[in-house]
C-alpha positions as CSV (number, residue, x, y, z in Angstrom):
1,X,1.5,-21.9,-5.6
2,X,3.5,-24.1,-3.4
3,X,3.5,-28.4,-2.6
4,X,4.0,-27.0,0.7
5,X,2.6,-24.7,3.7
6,X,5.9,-22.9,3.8
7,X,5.5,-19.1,3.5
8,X,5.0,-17.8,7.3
9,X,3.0,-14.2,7.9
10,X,3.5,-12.9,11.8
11,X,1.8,-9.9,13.1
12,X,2.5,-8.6,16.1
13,X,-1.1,-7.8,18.4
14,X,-1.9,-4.1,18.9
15,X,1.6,-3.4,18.8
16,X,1.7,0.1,19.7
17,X,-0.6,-0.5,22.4
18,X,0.8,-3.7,23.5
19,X,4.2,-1.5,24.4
20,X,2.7,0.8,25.7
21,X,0.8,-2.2,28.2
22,X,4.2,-4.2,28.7
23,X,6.1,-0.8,29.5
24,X,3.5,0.7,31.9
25,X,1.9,-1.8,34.5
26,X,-0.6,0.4,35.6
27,X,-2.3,-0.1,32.3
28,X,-1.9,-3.7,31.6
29,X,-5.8,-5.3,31.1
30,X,-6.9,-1.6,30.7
31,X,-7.8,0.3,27.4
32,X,-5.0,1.7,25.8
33,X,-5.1,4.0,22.4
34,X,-1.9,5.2,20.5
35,X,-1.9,7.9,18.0
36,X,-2.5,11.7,17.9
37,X,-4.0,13.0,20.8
38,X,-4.5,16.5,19.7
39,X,-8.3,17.4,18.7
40,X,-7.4,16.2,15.1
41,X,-5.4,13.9,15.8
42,X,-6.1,9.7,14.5
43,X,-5.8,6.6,16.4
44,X,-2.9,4.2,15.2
45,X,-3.2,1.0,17.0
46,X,-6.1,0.3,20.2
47,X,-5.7,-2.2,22.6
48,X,-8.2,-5.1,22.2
49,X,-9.6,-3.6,25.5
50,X,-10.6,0.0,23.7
51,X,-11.3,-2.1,20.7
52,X,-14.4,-3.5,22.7
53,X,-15.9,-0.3,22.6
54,X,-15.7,0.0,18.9
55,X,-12.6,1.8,18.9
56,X,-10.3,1.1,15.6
57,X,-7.4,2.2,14.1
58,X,-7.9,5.5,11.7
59,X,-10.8,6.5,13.9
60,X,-10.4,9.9,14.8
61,X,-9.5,10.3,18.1
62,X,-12.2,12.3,18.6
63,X,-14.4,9.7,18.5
64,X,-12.3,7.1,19.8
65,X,-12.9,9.7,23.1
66,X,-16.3,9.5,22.9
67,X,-16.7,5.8,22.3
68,X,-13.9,5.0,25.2
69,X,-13.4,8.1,27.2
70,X,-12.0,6.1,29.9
71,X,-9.1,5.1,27.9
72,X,-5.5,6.2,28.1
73,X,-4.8,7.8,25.1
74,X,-1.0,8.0,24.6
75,X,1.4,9.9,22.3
76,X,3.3,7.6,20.1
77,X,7.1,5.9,21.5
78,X,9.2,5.0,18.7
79,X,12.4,4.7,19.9
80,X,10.3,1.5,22.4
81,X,8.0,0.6,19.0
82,X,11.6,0.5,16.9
83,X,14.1,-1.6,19.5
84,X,11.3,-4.3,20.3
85,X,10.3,-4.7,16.7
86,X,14.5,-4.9,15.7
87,X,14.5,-7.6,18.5
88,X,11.6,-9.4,16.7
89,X,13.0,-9.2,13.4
90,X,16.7,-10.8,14.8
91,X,14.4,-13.7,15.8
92,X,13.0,-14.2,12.9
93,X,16.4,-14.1,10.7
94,X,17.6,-16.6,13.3
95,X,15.1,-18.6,11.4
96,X,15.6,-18.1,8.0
97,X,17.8,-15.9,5.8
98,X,14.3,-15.0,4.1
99,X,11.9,-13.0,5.9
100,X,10.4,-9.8,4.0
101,X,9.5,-6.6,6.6
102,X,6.4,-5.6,5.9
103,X,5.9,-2.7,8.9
104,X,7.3,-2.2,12.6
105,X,5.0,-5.3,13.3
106,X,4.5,-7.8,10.6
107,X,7.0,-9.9,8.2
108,X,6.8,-13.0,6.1
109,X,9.3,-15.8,6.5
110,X,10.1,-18.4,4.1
111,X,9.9,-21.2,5.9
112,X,11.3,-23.5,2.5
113,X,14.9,-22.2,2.8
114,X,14.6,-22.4,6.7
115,X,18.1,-22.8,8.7
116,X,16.5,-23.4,12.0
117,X,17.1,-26.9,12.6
118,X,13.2,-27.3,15.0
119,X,11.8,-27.1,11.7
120,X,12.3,-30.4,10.8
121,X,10.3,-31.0,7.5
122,X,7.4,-29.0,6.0
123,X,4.7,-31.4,6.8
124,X,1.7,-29.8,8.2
125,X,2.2,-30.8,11.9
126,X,5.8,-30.1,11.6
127,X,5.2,-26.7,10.4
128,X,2.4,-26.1,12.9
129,X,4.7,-27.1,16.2
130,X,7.6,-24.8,15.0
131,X,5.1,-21.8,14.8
132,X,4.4,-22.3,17.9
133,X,7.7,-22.3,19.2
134,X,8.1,-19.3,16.8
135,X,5.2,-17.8,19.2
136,X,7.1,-18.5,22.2
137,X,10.4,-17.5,21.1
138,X,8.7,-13.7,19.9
139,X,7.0,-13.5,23.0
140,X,10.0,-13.6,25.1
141,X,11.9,-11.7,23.2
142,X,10.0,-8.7,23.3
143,X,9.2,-9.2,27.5
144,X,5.4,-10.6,26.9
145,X,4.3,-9.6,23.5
146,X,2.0,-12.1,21.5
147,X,1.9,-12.1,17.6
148,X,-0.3,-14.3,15.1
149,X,0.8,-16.2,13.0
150,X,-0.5,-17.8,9.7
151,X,1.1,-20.5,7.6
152,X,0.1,-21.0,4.1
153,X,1.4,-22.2,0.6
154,X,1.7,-18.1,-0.6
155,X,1.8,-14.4,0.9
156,X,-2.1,-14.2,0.8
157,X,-3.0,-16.8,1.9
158,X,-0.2,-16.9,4.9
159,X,-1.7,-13.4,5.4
160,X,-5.5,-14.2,5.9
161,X,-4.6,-16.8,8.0
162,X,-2.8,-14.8,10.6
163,X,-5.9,-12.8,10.7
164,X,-8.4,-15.5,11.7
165,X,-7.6,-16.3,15.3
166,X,-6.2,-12.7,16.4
167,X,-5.2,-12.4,19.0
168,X,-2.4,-14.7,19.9
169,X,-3.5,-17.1,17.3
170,X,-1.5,-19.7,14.8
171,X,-3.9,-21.0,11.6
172,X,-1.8,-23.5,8.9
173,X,-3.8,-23.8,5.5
174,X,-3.4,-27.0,4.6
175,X,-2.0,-27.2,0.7
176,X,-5.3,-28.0,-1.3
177,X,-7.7,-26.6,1.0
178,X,-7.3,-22.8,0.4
179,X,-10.1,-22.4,-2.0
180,X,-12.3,-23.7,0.8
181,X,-10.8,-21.4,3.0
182,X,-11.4,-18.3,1.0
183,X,-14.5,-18.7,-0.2
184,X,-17.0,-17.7,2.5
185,X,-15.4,-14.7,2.6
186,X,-16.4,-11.4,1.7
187,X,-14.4,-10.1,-1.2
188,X,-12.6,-7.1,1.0
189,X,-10.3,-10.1,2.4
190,X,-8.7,-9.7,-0.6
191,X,-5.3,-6.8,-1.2
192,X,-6.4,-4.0,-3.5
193,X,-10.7,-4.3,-2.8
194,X,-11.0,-1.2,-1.1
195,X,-14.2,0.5,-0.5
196,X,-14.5,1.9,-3.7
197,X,-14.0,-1.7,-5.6
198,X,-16.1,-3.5,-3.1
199,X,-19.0,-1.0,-3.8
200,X,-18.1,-1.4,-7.8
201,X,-18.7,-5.3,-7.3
202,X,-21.6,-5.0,-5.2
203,X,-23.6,-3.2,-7.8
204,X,-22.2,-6.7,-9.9
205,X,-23.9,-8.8,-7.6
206,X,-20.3,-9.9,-6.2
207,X,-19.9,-10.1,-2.3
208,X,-17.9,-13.2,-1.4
209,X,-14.6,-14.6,-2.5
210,X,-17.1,-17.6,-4.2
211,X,-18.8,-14.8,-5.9
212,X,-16.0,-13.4,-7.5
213,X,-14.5,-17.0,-8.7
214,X,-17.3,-17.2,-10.7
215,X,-16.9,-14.5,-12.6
216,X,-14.4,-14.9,-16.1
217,X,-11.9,-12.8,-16.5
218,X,-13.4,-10.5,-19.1
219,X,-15.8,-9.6,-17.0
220,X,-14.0,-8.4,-14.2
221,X,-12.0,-6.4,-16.3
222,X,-14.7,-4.8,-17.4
223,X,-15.5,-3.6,-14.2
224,X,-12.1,-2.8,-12.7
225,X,-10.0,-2.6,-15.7
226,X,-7.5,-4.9,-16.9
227,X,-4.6,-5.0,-14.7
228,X,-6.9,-4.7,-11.1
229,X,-9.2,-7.4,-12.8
230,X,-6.4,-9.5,-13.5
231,X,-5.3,-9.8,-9.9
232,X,-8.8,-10.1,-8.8
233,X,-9.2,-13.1,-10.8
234,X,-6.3,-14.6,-10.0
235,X,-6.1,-14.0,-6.0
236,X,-9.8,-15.2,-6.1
237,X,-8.3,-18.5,-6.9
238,X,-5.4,-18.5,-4.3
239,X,-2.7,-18.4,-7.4
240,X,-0.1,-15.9,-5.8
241,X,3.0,-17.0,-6.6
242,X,5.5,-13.7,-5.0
243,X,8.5,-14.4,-3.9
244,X,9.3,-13.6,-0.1
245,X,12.3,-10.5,-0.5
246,X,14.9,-10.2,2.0
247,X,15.1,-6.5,1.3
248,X,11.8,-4.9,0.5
249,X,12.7,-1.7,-2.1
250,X,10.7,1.8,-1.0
251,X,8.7,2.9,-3.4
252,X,7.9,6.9,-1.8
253,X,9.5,8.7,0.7
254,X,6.5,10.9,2.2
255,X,5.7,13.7,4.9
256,X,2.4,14.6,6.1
257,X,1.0,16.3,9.4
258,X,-3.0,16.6,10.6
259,X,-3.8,20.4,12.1
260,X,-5.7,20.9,14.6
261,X,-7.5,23.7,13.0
262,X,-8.9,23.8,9.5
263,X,-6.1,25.6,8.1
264,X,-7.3,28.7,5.0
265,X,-4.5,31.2,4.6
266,X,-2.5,30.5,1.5
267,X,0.7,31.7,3.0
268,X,0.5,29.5,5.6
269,X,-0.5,26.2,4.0
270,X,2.7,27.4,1.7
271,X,5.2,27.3,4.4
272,X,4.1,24.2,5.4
273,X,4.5,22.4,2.2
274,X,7.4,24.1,1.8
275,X,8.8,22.5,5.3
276,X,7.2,19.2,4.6
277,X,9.2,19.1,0.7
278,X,12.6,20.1,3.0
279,X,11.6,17.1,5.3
280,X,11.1,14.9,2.3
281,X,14.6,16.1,0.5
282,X,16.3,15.0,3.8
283,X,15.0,11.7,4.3
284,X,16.1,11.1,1.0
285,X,19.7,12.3,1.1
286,X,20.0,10.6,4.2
287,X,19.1,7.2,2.3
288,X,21.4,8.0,-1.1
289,X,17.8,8.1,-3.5
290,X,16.1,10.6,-5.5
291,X,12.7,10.9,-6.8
292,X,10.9,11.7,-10.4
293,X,7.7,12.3,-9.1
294,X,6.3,15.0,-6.4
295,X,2.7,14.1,-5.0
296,X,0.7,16.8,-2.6
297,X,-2.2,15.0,-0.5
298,X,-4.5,17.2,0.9
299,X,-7.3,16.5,3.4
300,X,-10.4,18.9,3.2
301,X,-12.5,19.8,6.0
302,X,-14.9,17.5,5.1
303,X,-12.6,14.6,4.9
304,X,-12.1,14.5,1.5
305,X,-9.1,13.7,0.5
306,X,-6.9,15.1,-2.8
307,X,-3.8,14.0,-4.6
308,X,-2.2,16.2,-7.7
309,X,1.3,15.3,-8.9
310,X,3.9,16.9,-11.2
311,X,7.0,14.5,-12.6
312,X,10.5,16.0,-13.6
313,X,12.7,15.0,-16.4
314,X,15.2,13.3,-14.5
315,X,15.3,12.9,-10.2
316,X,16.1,15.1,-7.6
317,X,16.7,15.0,-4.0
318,X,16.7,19.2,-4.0
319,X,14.7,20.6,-1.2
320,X,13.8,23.5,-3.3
321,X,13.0,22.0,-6.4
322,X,10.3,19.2,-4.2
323,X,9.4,22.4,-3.0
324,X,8.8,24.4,-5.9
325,X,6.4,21.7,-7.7
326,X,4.6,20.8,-4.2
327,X,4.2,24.6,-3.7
328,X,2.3,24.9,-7.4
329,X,0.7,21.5,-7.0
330,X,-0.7,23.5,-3.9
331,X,-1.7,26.8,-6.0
332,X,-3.6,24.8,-8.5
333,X,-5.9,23.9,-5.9
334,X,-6.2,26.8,-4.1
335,X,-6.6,28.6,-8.0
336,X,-9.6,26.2,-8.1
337,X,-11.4,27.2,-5.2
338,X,-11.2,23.7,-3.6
339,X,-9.3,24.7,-0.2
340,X,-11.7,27.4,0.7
341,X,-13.8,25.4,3.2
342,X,-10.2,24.9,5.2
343,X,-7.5,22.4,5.0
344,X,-7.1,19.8,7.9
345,X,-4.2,18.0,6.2
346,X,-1.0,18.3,4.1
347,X,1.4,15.8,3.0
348,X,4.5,15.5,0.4
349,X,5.9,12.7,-0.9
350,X,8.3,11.6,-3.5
351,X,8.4,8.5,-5.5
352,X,9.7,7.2,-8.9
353,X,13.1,6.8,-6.6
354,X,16.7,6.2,-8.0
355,X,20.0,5.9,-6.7
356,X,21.4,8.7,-8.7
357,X,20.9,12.5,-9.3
358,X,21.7,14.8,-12.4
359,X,22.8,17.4,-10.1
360,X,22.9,20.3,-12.4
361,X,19.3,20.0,-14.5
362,X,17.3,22.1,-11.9
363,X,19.9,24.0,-10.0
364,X,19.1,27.1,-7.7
365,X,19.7,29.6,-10.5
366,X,16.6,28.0,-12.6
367,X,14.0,27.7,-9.6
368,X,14.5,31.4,-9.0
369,X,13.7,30.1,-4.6
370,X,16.3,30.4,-2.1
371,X,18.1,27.0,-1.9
372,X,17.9,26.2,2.1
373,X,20.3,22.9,2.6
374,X,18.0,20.2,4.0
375,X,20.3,18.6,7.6
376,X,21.0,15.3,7.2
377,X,18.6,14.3,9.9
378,X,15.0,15.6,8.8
379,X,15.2,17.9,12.0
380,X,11.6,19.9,12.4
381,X,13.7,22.6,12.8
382,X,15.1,23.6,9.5
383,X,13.7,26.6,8.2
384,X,11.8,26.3,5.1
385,X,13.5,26.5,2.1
386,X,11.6,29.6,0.4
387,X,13.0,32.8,2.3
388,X,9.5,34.8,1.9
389,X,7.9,32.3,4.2
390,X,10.4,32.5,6.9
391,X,8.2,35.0,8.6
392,X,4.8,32.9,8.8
393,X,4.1,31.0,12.3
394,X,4.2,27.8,11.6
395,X,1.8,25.4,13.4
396,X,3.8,23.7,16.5
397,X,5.0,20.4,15.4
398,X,8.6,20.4,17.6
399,X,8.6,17.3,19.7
400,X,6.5,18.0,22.7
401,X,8.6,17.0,26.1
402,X,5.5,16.5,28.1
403,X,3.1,14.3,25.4
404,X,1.1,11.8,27.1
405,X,2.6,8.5,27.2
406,X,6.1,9.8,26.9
407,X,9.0,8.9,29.2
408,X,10.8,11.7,31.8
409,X,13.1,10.8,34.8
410,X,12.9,12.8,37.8
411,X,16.4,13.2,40.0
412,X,14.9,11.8,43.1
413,X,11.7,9.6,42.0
414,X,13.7,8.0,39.1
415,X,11.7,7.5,35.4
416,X,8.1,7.3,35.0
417,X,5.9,8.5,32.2
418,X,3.4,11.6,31.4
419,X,-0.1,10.4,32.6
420,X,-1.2,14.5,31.5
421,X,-0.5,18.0,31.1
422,X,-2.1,21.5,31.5
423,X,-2.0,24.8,33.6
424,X,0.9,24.7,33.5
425,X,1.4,21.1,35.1
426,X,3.0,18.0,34.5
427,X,1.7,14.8,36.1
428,X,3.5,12.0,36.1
429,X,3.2,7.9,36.8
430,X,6.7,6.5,38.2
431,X,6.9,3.8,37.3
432,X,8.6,0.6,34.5
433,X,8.2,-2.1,32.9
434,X,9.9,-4.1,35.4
435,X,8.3,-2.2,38.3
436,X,4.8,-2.6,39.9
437,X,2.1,-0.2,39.1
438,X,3.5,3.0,40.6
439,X,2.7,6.6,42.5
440,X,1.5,9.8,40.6
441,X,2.9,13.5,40.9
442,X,2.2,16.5,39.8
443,X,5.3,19.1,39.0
444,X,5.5,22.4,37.5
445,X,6.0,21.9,33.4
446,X,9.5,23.9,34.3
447,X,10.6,22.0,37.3
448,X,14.6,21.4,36.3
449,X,14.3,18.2,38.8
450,X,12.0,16.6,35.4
451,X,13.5,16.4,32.4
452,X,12.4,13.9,29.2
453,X,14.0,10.5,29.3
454,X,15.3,8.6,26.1
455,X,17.6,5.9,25.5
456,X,21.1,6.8,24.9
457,X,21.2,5.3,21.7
458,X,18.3,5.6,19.6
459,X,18.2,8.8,17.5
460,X,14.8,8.8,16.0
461,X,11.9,10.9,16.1
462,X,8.7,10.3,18.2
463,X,5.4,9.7,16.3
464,X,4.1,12.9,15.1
465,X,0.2,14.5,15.9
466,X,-1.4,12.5,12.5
């Protein structure tokens, strides 16, 4: 623990949503939901407009329809969600050489080895007014986007505060007072009490934070195990001493997609883990790392959820080799009977990650699969790595020009975005961030005057149907 209220936690509001509402006037003040908007697909951020009608994030958006039907729900805009949050991050470094990326949207900054010369001191009303400058200097840098922000003598407790006055809030936990802050609360507010833990210590009697400090340590380990117990114990007492890390390592490298039908033929669910492993090997060549450890996740039909995994001897960053274990992970299950009510999600991932490869351990002439070179840029496109799949139709996962939310530029009318699609039409909203609330159009999908608009320089994909 700290003397001093020094480790900052900022989370940007809604940020998908919050974007999407600076980027389109027409939908500023209105409900907004990002995420999949296929009939399987999830929501990934709500405004706090939608979130009034009980919609959150992971809800399918299925429901989040039915709850908010008069919502816009909007495909996901990286290459918008990726240049406001580097913009964010540049402030934040301006501050301090120390501030740890948590996501697109949230990072902690050490406010103790601070270079910004606002800052002052670390007393409590120092630290308090330079958040709130922080506040201002985030929101115009990203053209009118609020964040939270929570101040606080570690990483947990800097987090919870920056949850307590959302949105557009600042909190500063006094040093000596976070036991009294914590305490009321229900267990859940702390990392790594899931719903399955909570449950566990509900059975034990245990619902608040107080609860659970009055339990010894023997005890909880007794009912989580040892090293989860240990953590319990100690974060139920505000003792989290982790240091802030400039550079945050990765610990997986993962694919996954959600289907739109509950997905049964083995060949099929084959091909796509096959694709998904090829995706996998790329992102990891791209970033020099290989992995020990393959991991399938599958999704049943009922929502319930599977992991298997398989570790080699040494790591590899082979496309057919992630492939070849993902594919038996898969076989296991499907051996077993447990896929035959349908599959509704697949997803690979690699982790145990190194910075080296022992090239020739599991070479081509071992796996007995066609060795298909994964591109350097994850492209959807690559066929899969095991030639006898090459004929199966694969679900359609290629970037779709006409998702709604996504930007196009018409020759004469200038750029606008896709308000919806179908029959063969595209209507469109023209209008910008910088623009008043504009007209609507309706165009043929294959009209050449449309065409999708992206920034010149940004590379990356858009969010996916998950």
């Amino acid at each position: 623990m700290r003397a001093h209220a020094s480790v900052l936690h900022l989370d940007l509001d809604a940020f998908f949503a919050a974007v999407e509402q600076r980027d389109k006037p027409s939908l500023r003040g209105k409900p907004v939901v990002v995420g999949g908007v296929g009939g399987r697909g999830v929501v990934a951020t709500a405004s706090y407009e939608a979130r009034r009608y009980g919609v959150r994030s992971a809800m399918s958006t299925r429901e989040a329809r039915s709850r908010c039907p008069h919502a816009a729900f909007l495909s996901g805009r990286f290459h918008a969600y990726r240049s406001t949050s580097r913009a964010v991050m540049e402030v934040l470094r301006a501050v301090s050489p120390l501030v740890e990326p948590l996501s697109l949207d949230e990072a902690f900054v050490d406010l103790a080895v601070a270079t910004d010369p606002a800052l002052g001191g670390l007393g409590i009303e120092e630290v308090t007014a330079f958040a709130e400058e922080l506040r201002g200097r985030v929101h115009e840098a990203t053209g009118g986007l609020t964040a939270s922000i929570g101040v606080g003598t570690s990483k947990f407790i800097a987090k919870v505060a920056s949850d307590l006055d959302k949105p557009d809030g600042l909190v500063v936990v006094a040093p000596g007072t976070e036991r009294d802050l914590l305490r009321p609360m229900h267990v859940s507010v702390i990392p790594g009490v899931g719903p399955a833990t909570a449950e566990r210590l509900r059975r034990a009697g245990i619902h608040t934070v107080a609860d659970l400090e009055s339990v010894t340590l023997d005890e909880l380990t007794s009912l989580v195990g040892r090293a989860h117990g240990t953590g319990l114990f100690h974060l139920a007492r505000a003792e989290d001493d982790r240091p802030i890390v400039a550079e945050r390592e990765a610990k997986s490298v993962s694919v996954e997609g959600t289907y739109d039908t509950d997905l049964v033929d083995r060949r099929l669910l084959e091909a796509l883990v096959t694709r998904q492993a090829t995706e996998v090997a790329a992102r990891l060549r791209k970033n020099g790392l290989s992995g020990r450890t393959v991991t399938l996740k599958v999704r049943l039909h009922d929502f319930t959820t599977l992991s298997r995994s398989s570790t080699l001897p040494s790591p590899t960053d082979e496309a057919a080799t992630i492939a070849r274990l993902a594919r038996t992970l898969l076989g296991d299950l499907i051996d077993q009977q447990v896929t035959v009510g349908g599959v509704r999600l697949l997803g690979v991932g690699v982790s145990g990650l190194a910075d080296w490869v022992q090239e020739d351990l599991f070479g081509p002439d071992l796996l007995g699969t066609a060795d298909t070179a994964a591109s350097d840029d994850g492209d959807d496109g690559d066929e899969p790595a095991d030639a006898e799949a090459d004929d199966v139709v694969l679900p359609d996962r290629a970037e779709r020009s006409w998702a709604p939310g996504h930007d196009v530029e018409h020759t004469t009318l200038g750029r606008g975005w896709v308000w919806g699609t179908g029959r063969g039409v595209v209507t469109v909203r023209f209008e910008t961030r910088d623009s008043p609330a504009g007209p609507v159009r309706s165009f043929r999908v294959d009209d050449p005057e449309l065409t999708p608009w992206r920034p010149q320089d940004d590379g990356g994909e858009e969010a996916s149907d998950t």
